[in-house]
Backbone as JSON Lines, residues from 0, in Angstrom:
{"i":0,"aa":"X","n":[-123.55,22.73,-59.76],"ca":[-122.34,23.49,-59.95],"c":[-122.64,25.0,-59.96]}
{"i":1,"aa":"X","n":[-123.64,25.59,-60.65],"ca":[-124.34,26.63,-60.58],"c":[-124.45,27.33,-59.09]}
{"i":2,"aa":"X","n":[-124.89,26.42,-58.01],"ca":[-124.87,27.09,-56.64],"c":[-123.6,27.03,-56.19]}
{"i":3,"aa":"X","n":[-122.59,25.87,-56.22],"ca":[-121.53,26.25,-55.37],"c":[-120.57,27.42,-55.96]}
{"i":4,"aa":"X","n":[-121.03,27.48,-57.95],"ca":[-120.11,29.15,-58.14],"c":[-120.39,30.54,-57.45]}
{"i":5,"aa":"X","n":[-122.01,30.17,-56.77],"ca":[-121.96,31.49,-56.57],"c":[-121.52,31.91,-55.06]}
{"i":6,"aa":"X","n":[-121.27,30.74,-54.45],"ca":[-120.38,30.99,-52.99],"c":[-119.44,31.93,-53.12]}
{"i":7,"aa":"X","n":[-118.73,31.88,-54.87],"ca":[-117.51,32.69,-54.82],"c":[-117.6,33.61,-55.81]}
{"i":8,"aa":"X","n":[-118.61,34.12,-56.55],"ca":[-119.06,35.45,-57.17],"c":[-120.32,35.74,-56.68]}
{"i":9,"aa":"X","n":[-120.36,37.5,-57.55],"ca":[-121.45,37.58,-57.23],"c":[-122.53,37.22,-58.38]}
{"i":10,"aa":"X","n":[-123.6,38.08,-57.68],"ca":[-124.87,37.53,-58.31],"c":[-124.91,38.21,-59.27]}
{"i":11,"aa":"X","n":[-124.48,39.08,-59.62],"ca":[-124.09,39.78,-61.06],"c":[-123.89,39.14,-62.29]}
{"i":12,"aa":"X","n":[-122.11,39.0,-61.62],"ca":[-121.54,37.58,-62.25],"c":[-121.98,36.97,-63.44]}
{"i":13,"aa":"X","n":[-123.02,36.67,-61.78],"ca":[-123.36,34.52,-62.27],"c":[-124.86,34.87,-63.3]}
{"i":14,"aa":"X","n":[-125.28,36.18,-62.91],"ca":[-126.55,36.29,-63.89],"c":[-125.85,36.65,-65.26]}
{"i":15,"aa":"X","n":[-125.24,37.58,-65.39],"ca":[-124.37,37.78,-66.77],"c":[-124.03,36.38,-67.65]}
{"i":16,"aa":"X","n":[-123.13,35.9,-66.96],"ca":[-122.45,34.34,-67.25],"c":[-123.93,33.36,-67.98]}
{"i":17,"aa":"X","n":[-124.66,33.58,-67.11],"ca":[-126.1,32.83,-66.99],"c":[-126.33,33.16,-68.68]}
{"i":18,"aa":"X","n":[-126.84,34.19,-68.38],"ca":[-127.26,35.09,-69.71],"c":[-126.99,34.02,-71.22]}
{"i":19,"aa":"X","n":[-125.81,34.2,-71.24],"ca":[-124.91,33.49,-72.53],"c":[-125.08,32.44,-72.99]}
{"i":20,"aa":"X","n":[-126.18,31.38,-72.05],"ca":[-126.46,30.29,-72.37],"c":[-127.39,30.22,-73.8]}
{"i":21,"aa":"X","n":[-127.77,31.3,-74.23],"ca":[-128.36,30.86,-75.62],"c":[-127.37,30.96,-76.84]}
{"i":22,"aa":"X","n":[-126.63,31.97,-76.16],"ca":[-125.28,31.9,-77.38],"c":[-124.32,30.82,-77.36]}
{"i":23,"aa":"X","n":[-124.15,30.34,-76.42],"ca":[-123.38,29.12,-76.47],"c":[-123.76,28.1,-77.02]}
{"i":24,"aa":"X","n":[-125.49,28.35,-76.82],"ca":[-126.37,26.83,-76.98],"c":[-126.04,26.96,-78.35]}
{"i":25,"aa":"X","n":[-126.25,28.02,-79.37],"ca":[-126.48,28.54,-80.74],"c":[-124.64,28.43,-81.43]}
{"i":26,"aa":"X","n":[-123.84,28.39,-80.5],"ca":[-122.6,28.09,-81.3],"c":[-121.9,26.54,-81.1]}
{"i":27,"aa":"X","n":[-122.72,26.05,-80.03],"ca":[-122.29,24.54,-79.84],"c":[-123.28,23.79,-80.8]}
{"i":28,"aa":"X","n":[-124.55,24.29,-81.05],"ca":[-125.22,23.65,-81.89],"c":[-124.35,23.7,-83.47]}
{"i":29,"aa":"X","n":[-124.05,24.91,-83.96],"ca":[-123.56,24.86,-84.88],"c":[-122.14,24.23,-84.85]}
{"i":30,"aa":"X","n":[-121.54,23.75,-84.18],"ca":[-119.63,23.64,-83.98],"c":[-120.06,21.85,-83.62]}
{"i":31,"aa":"X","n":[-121.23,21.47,-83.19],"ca":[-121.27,20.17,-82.45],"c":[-122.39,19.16,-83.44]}
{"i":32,"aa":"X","n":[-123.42,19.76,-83.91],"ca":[-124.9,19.09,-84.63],"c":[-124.46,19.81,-85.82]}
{"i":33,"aa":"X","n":[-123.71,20.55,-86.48],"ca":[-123.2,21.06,-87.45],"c":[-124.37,21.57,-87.89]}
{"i":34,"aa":"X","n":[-125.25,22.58,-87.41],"ca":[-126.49,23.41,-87.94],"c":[-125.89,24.16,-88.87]}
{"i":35,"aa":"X","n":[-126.6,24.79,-89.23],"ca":[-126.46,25.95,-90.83],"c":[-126.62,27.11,-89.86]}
{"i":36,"aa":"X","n":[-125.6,27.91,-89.46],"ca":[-125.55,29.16,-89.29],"c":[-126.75,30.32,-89.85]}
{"i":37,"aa":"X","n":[-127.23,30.76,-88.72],"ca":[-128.26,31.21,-89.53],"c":[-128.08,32.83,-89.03]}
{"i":38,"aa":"X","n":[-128.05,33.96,-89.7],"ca":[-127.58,34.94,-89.34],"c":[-128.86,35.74,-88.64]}
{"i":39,"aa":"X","n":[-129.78,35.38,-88.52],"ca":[-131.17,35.91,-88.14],"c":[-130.63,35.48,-86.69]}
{"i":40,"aa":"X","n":[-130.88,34.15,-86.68],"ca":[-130.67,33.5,-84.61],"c":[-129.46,34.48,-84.25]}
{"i":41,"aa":"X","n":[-128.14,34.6,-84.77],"ca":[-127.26,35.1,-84.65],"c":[-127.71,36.82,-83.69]}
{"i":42,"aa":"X","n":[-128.4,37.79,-84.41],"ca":[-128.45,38.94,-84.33],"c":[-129.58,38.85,-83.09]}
{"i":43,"aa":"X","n":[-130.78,37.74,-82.93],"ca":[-131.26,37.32,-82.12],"c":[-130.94,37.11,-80.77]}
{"i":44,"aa":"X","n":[-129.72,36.87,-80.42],"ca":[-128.58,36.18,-79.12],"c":[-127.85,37.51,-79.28]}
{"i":45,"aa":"X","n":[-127.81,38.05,-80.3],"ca":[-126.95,39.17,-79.83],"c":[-127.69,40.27,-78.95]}
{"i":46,"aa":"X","n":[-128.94,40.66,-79.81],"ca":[-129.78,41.52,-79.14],"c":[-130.53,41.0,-77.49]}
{"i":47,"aa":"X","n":[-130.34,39.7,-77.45],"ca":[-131.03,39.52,-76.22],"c":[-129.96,39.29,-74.8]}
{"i":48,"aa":"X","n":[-128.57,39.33,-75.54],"ca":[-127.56,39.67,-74.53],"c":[-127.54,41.1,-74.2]}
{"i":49,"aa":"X","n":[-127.67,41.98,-75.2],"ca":[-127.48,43.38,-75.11],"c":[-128.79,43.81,-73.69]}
{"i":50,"aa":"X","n":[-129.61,43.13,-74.56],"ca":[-130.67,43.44,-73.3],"c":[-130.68,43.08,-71.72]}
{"i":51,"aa":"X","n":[-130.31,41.88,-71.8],"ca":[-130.11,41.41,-70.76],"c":[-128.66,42.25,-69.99]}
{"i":52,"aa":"X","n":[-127.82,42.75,-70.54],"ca":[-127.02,43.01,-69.81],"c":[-126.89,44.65,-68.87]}
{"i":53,"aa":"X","n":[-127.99,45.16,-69.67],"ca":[-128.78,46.67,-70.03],"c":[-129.53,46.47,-68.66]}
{"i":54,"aa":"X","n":[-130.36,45.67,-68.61],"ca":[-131.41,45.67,-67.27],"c":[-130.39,44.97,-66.11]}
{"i":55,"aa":"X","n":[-129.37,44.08,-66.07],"ca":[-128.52,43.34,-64.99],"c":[-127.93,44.51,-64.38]}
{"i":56,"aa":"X","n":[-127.3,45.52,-64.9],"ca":[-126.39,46.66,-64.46],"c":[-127.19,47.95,-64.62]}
{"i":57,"aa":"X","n":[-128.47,47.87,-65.1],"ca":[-129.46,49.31,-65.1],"c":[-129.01,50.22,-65.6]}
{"i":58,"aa":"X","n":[-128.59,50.0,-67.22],"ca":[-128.09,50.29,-68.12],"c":[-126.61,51.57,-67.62]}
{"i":59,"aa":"X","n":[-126.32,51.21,-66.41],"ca":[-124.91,52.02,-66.28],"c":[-123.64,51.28,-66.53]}
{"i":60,"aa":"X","n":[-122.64,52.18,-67.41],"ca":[-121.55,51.71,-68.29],"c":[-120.39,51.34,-67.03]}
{"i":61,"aa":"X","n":[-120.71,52.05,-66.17],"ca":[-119.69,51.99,-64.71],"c":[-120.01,51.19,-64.31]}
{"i":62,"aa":"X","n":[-121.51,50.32,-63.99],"ca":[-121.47,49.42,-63.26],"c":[-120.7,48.3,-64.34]}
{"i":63,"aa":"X","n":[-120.99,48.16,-65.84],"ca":[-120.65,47.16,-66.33],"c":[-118.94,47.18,-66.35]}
{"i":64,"aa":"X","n":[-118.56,48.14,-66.14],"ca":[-117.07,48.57,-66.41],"c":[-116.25,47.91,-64.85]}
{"i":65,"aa":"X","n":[-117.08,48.07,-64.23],"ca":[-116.69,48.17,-62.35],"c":[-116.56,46.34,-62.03]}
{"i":66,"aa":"X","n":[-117.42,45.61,-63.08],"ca":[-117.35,43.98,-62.8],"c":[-115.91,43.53,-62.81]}
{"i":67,"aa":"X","n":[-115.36,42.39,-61.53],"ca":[-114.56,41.84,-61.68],"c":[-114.25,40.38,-61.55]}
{"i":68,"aa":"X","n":[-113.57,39.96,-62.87],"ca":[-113.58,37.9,-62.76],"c":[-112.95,37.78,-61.23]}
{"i":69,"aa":"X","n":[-113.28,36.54,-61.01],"ca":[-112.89,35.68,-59.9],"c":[-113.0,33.92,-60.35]}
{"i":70,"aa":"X","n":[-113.05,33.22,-59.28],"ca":[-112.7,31.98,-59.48],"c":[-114.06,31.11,-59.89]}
{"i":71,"aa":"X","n":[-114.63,32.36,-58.98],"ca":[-116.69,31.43,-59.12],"c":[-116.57,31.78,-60.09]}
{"i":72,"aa":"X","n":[-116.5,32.69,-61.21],"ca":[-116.58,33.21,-62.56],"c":[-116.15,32.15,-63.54]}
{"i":73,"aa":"X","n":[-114.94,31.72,-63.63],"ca":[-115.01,30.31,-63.76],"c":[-115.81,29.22,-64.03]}
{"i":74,"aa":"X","n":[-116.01,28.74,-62.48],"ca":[-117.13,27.54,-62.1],"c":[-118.02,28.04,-62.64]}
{"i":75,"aa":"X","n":[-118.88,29.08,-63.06],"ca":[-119.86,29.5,-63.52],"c":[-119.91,29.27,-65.2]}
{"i":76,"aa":"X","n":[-118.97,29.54,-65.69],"ca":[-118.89,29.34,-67.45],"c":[-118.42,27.6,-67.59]}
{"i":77,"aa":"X","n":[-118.13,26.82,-66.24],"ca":[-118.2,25.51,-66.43],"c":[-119.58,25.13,-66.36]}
{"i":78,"aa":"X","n":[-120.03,25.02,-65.31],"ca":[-121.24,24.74,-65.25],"c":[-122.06,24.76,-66.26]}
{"i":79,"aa":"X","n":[-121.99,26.26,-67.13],"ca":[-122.85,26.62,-68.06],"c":[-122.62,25.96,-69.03]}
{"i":80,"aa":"X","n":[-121.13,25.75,-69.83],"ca":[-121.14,24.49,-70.68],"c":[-120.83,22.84,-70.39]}
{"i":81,"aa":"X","n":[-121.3,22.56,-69.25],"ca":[-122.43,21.17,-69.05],"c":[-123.72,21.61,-69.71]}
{"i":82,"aa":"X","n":[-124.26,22.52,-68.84],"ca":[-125.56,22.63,-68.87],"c":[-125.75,22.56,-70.22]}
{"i":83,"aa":"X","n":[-124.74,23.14,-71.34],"ca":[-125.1,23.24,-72.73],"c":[-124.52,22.13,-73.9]}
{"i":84,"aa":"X","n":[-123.95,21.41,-72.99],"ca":[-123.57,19.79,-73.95],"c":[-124.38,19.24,-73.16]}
{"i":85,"aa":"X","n":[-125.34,19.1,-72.59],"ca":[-126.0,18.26,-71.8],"c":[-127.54,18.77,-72.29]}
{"i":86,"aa":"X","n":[-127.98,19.61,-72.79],"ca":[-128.99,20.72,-73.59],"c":[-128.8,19.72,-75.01]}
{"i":87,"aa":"X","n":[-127.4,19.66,-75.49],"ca":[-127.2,19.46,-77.16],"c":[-127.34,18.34,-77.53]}
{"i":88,"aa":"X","n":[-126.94,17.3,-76.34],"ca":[-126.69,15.65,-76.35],"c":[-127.48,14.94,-75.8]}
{"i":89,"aa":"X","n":[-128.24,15.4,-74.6],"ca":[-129.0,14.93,-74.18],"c":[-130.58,14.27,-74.63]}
């Protein structure tokens, strides 16, 4: 599912989108396996989105400002939560 979203975004996008998979993993774990919220992992996923999104757009606020959703954008945050009930359940 991952390749056919990116027929219809870009690679930006789908790396951004990508990105989020530890925060999702870290709020489906807690919302799904009922983990104990732990505010350390928390600030952890936060800082490593920040980063990640810092080097994706080369830390310019225009490029991050200039991104626009589409439909692959979508298919892309589907994909990603398979990938992350399928990570939790599997």
């Amino acid at each position: 599912m991952f390749f056919t979203a990116l027929k219809y975004t870009s690679a930006t996008n789908g790396a951004l989108i990508n990105a989020a998979m530890p925060a999702f993993t870290l709020f489906g774990s807690v919302l799904l396996r009922k983990e104990a919220w732990n505010a350390r992992a928390g600030l952890g996923v936060a800082l490593s989105l920040v980063g990640v999104i810092a080097v994706i757009v080369n830390g310019s606020v225009s490029a991050l400002l200039s991104l626009r959703l589409n439909d692959g954008d979508l298919l892309f945050v589907a994909a990603l939560a398979c990938g992350v009930l399928y990570g939790l359940t599997g």
